[in-house]
N, C-alpha and C positions, 0 to 999 in steps of 0.2 A: 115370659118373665112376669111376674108379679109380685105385687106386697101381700103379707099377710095380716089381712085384718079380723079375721075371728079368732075368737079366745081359745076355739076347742082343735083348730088345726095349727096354732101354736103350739098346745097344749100333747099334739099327738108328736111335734116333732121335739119338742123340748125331753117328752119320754127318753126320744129315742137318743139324744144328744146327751142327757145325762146316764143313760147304759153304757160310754164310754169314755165321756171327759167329766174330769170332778171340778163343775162351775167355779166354785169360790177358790180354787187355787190361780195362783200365776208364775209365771216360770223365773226362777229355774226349778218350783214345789213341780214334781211330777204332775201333769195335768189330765194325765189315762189314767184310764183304770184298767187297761189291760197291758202290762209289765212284759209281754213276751211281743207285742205287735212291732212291725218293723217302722221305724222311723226316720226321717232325715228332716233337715232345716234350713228352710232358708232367710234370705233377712228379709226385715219387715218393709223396704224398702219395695217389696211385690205385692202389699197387699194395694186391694182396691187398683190393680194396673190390669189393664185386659188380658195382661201375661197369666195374672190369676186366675184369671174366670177362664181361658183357656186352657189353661193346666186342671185344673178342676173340671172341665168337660173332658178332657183324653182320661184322668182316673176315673171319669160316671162310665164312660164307654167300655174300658177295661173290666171294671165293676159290672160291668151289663145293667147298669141302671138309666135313664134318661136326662132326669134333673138331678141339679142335686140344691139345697138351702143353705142361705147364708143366715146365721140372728145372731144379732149381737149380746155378748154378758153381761158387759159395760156399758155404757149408760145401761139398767136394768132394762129385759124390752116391755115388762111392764107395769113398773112403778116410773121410768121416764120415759119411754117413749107413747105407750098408750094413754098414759094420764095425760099428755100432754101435746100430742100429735092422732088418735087415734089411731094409730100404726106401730106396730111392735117393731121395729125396728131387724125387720125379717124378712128376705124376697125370697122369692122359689124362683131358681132359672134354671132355663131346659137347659140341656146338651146343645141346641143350632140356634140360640138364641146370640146374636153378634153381640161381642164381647166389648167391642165399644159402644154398646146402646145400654149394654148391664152399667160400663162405666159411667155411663150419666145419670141412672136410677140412683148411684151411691153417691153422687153431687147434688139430688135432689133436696130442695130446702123443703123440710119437712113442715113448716108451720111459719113461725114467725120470724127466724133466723138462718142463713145459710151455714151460720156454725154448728148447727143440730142436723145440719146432713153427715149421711154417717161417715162420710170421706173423713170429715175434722172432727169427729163425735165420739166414734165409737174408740173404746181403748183395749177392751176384749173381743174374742168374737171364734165363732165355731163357723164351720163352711163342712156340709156333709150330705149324702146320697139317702133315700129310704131304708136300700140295702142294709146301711151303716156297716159298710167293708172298710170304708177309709174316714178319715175324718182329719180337718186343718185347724187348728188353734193359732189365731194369731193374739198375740201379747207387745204392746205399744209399748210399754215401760221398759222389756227387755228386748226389744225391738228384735223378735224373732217369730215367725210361722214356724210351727211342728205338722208335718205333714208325717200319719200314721196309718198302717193297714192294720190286714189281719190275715192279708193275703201277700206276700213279698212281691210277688211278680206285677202284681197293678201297678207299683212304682214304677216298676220298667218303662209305663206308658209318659212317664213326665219325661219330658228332653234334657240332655244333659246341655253343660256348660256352664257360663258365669251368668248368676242371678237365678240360678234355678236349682232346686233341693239337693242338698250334699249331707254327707256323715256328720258324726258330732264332733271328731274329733277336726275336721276339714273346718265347719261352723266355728268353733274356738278358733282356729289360727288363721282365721280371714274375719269376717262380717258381725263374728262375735268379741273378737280379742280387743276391740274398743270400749264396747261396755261392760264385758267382767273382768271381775277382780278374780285374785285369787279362790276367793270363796263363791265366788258364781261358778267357777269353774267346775270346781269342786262337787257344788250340790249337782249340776248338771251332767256327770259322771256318775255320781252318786244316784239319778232319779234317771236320766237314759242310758244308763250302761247296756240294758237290756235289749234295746233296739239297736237291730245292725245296721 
């Protein structure tokens, strides 16, 4: 595991992060750009928990990749976190890297404040492989992770049960039916109908 502190291998994965998520959206705005990839969600309640970073190792291994990155969208990672931490607010963690040791890199106080670790910091954020077969968007505001392929059967490698990736329609009538409305609902049908 590592941070990322140069501009140009930021800059190689933010390429590849924006090939499939559209940065400046937040959900329930559709946040892919690819309309047919398979999807499910779980609540935000996973993020940053070793359950994460676990589960994100079983799709890099399904994916056949090794690592995969986490960088945040919110706080910018480089108008606030570089300007002000010199660190983009970005790790690279392998597949056998312990996932409680990744959990203390995200409680790490970046500079002057424990509140600018990205545990309490961050309000967007992408979690994704080189490959860019799969890719996680979590969103704080609508307190939901979108866990997307391009491959259906990679899912298969996440675990089933409670607190781990379900359908949308399953998302709505448990972990999401708190904070939408009607009209969350709605757009949310409206912008993942497409993933099964």
């Amino acid at each position: 595991m590592k941070e990322i502190h140069d501009r140009q291998e930021l800059a190689t994965v933010w390429n590849q992060l924006t090939s499939v998520v559209e940065v400046g959206l937040s959900v329930p705005d559709c946040v892919l750009k690819q309309a047919n990839w398979t999807t499910l969600f779980a609540s935000y309640d996973l993020l940053f928990s070793p359950e994460l970073i676990r589960s994100c190792s079983l799709l890099c291994k399904a994916s056949g990749d090794t690592r995969f990155t986490f960088v945040t969208l919110e706080p910018d990672p480089t108008e606030y976190y570089h300007r002000h931490f010199r660190t983009f607010g970005a790790i690279v963690i392998e597949n056998d890297d312990d996932a409680d040791n990744v959990w203390l890199a995200f409680e790490k106080d970046p500079g002057n404040s424990l509140a600018d670790a990205l545990l309490y910091s961050v309000r967007r954020f992408t979690i994704l492989p080189a490959s860019v077969k799969w890719v996680v968007y979590g969103d704080r505001a609508a307190e939901v992770l979108v866990f997307s392929t391009s491959q259906p059967e990679i899912m298969g490698a996440l675990p089933a049960g409670e607190g781990h990736p379900v359908d949308l329609e399953t998302a709505l009538e448990t972990f999401l039916g708190y904070v939408s409305d009607n009209d969350f609902a709605a757009r949310m049908r409206q912008n993942y109908a497409n993933g099964k």
